[in-house]
C-alpha positions in Angstrom: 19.7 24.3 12.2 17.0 21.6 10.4 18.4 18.6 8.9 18.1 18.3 5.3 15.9 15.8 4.0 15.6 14.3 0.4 12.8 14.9 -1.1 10.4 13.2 -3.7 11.5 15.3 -6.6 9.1 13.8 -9.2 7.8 15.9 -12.2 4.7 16.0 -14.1 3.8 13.8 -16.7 4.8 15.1 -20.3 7.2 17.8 -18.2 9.9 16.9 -21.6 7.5 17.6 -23.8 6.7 21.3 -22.6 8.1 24.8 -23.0 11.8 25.4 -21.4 10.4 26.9 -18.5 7.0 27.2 -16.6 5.3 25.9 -13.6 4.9 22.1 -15.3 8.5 22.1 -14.9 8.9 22.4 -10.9 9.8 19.2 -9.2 7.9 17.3 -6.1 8.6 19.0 -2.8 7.2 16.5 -0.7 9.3 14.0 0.9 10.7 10.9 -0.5 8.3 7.8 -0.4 5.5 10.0 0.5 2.0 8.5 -0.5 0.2 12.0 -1.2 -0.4 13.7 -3.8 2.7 15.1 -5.4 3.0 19.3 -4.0 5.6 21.1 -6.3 7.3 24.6 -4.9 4.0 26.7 -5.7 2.0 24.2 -4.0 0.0 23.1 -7.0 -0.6 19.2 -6.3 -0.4 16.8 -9.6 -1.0 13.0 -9.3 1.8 10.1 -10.1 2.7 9.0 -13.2 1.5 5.3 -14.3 5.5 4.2 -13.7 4.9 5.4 -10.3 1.6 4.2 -9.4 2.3 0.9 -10.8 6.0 0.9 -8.6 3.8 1.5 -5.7 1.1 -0.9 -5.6 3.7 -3.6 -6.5 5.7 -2.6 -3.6 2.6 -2.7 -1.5 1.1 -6.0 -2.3 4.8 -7.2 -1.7 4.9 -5.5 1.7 1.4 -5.8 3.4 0.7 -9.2 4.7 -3.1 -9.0 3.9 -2.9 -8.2 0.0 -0.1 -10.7 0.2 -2.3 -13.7 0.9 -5.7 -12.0 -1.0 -5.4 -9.5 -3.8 -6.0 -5.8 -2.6 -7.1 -7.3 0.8 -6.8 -3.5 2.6 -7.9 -0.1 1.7 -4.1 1.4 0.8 -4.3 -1.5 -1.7 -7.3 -0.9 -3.1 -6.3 3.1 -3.4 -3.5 2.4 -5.0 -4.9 0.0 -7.3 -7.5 3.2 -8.4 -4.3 5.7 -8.6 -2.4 3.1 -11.3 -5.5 2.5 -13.0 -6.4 6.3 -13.2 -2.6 7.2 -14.3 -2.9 4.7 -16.7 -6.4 6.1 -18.1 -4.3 9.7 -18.0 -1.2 8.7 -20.3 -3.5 6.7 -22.9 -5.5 10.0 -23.5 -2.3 12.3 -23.6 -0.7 10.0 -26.0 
């Protein structure tokens, strides 16, 4: 028998706003912290949310020693500086 394992369980952006039920409604699958794409249950992949880019980079630049001492000094920083700013670009022209 598998251990269980948490997973992400994030949602699509706007997933409040939709009909009761569909597809837009099925939660991340991956596991928690991963730094892919989110997967939901169908396999359909959808990209973070600005709240969740924005968590990661921070968390990043506080982590990684190089984009501590230079801005987005490595290439996860500077990938995750292009996910916040495209989540960002994606909630200004849904709202």
């Amino acid at each position: 028998m598998t251990e269980p394992i948490e997973t992400c369980g994030a949602r699509r952006e706007g997933w409040e706003a939709g009909p009761p039920i569909g597809s837009h409604r099925i939660p991340c699958v991956r596991p928690a912290g991963h730094l892919e794409l989110h997967r939901d249950g169908l396999g359909q992949e959808f990209p973070p949310t600005a709240r969740e880019a924005y968590a990661a980079r921070i968390l990043h630049e506080t982590s990684c020693p190089a984009c501590s001492a230079a801005p987005v000094a490595c290439e996860q920083g500077q990938e995750l500086v292009t996910a916040h700013k495209a989540a960002r670009e994606r909630q200004r022209a849904t709202a």
